[in-house]
N, C-alpha and C positions, 0 to 999 in steps of 0.2 A: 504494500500500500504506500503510496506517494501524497506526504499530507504539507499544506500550503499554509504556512501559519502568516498573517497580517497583523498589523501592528500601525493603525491608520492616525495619521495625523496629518492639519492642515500646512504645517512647514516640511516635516519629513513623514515617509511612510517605510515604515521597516518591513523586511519581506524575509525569512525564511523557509525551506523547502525541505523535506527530510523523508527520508525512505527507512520502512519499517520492514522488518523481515524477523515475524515471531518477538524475539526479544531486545534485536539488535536493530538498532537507531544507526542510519548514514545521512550527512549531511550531504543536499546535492550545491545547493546553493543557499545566500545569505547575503541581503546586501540593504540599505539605504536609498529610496527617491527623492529629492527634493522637489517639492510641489511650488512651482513659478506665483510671483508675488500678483494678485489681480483681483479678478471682480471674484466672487466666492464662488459662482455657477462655473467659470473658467475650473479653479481650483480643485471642485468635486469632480469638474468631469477629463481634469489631468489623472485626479486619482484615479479614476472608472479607467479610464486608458490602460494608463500601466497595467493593472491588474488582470485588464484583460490580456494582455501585450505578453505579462510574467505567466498567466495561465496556461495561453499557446506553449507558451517554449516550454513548459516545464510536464505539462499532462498532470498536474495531481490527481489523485482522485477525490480530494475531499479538502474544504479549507476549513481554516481555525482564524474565528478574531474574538478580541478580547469583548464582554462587556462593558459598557461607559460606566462609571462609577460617576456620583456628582459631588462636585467638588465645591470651595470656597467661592469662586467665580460661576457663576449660574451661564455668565456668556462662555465662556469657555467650554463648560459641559455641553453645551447647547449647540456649538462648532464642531468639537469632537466627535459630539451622534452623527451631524451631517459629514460630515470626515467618512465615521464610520459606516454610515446607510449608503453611501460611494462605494466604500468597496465590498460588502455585504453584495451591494447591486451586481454588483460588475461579477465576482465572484460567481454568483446565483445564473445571471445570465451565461457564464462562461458552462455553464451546465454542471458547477460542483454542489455538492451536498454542504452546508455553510453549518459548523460548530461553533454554538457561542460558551466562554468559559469567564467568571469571573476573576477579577484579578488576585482573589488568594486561590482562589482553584490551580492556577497558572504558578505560582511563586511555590505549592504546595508541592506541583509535579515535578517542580525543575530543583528546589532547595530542601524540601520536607519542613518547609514551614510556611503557613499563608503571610506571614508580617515581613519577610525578606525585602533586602531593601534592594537597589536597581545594581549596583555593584555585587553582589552576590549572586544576581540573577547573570550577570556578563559572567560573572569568572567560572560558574558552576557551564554554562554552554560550553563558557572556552576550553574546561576541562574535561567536560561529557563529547563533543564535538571536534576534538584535537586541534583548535585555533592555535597558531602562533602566537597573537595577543590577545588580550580580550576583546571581543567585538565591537561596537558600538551599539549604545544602547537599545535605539531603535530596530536593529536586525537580534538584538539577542532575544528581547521580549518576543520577539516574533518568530524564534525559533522555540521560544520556551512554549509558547502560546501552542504552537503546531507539537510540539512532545508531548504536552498535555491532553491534546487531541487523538492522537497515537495510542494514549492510556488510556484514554475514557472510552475509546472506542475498544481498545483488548477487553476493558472489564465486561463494555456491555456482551461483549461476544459471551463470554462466561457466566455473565451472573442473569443472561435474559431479559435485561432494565429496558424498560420501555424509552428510556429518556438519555440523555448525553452526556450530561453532567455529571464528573465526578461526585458531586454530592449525592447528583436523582440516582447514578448505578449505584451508590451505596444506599438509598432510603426504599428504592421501588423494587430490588431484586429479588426473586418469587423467594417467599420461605421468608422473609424479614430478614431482622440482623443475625440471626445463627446462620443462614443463609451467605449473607453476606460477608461477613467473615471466612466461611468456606471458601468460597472464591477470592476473597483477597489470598487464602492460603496458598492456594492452589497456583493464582499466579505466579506470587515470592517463591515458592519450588518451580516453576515452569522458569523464572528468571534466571532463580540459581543454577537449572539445570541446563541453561542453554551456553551460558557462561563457562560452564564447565568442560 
């Protein structure tokens, strides 16, 4: 499976790309757009561009972007959605299946903790992903975004969850949480074992 993780913002929009084979994560690609300074309709539909542009070249099968959280500035959250319903769009029209993940869902998969701060998230890629240095912000979250997507998508295979989210395959998987646990088991041994 070839999953497209986004990382949508109205100055930069981070893009990584990462191939899943069982338990083993390859990085195909990983990079930074800058989105040209202008009217805002321009700007969403540079975003739609690329992502269609990144979707060609790369064939994922499935994209990952993050949820908008709201923040301090009401205008900025309100930028960010439209940021983000660009490449949602663009994604969705490209004909992929679109994963949405909240941002500790995202920090949870990539660091094992939801509060990680954006430096932990770079260095944890750089060293899950064999970077040279650490990334830039914007392509690492979007690589973390798309890992996260990669897991939520193994469990639902296993635990039968109706839904995407790491939280829903742990609350809706048949059987409740004894259930649920079973299948986290079961993966950490399928992890371990592939490793091996």
């Amino acid at each position: 499976m070839r999953v497209f993780g986004i990382d949508p913002g109205l100055n930069r929009t981070g893009f990584g790309v990462i191939d899943v084979d069982g338990a083993t994560y390859s990085l195909v690609a990983a990079g930074v757009f800058r989105v040209p300074k202008g009217e805002l309709s321009e700007r969403l539909a540079h975003i739609f561009r690329c992502i269609q542009e990144l979707a060609a070249e790369y064939h994922p099968d499935i994209a990952a972007c993050e949820k908008v959280f709201v923040n301090v500035n009401p205008q900025s959250t309100l930028l960010l959605g439209q940021a983000r319903g660009a490449a949602i769009c663009s994604a969705s029209v490209a004909g992929l299946r679109v994963r949405e993940f909240t941002p500790s869902e995202i920090k949870q998969a990539i660091t094992g903790s939801g509060h990680a701060e954006k430096a932990q998230i770079q260095s944890m890629v750089a060293r899950l992903f064999h970077f040279a240095d650490n990334p830039q912000a914007d392509a690492a979250d979007a690589v973390a975004c798309a890992l996260c997507a990669a897991q939520s998508e193994a469990m639902v295979s296993i635990t039968g969850a109706a839904k995407t989210s790491m939280g829903s395959a742990r609350s809706v998987s048949r059987g409740g949480r004894r259930a649920s646990r079973e299948a986290w088991t079961r993966r950490a041994a399928q992890l371990k074992g592939d490793k091996t």
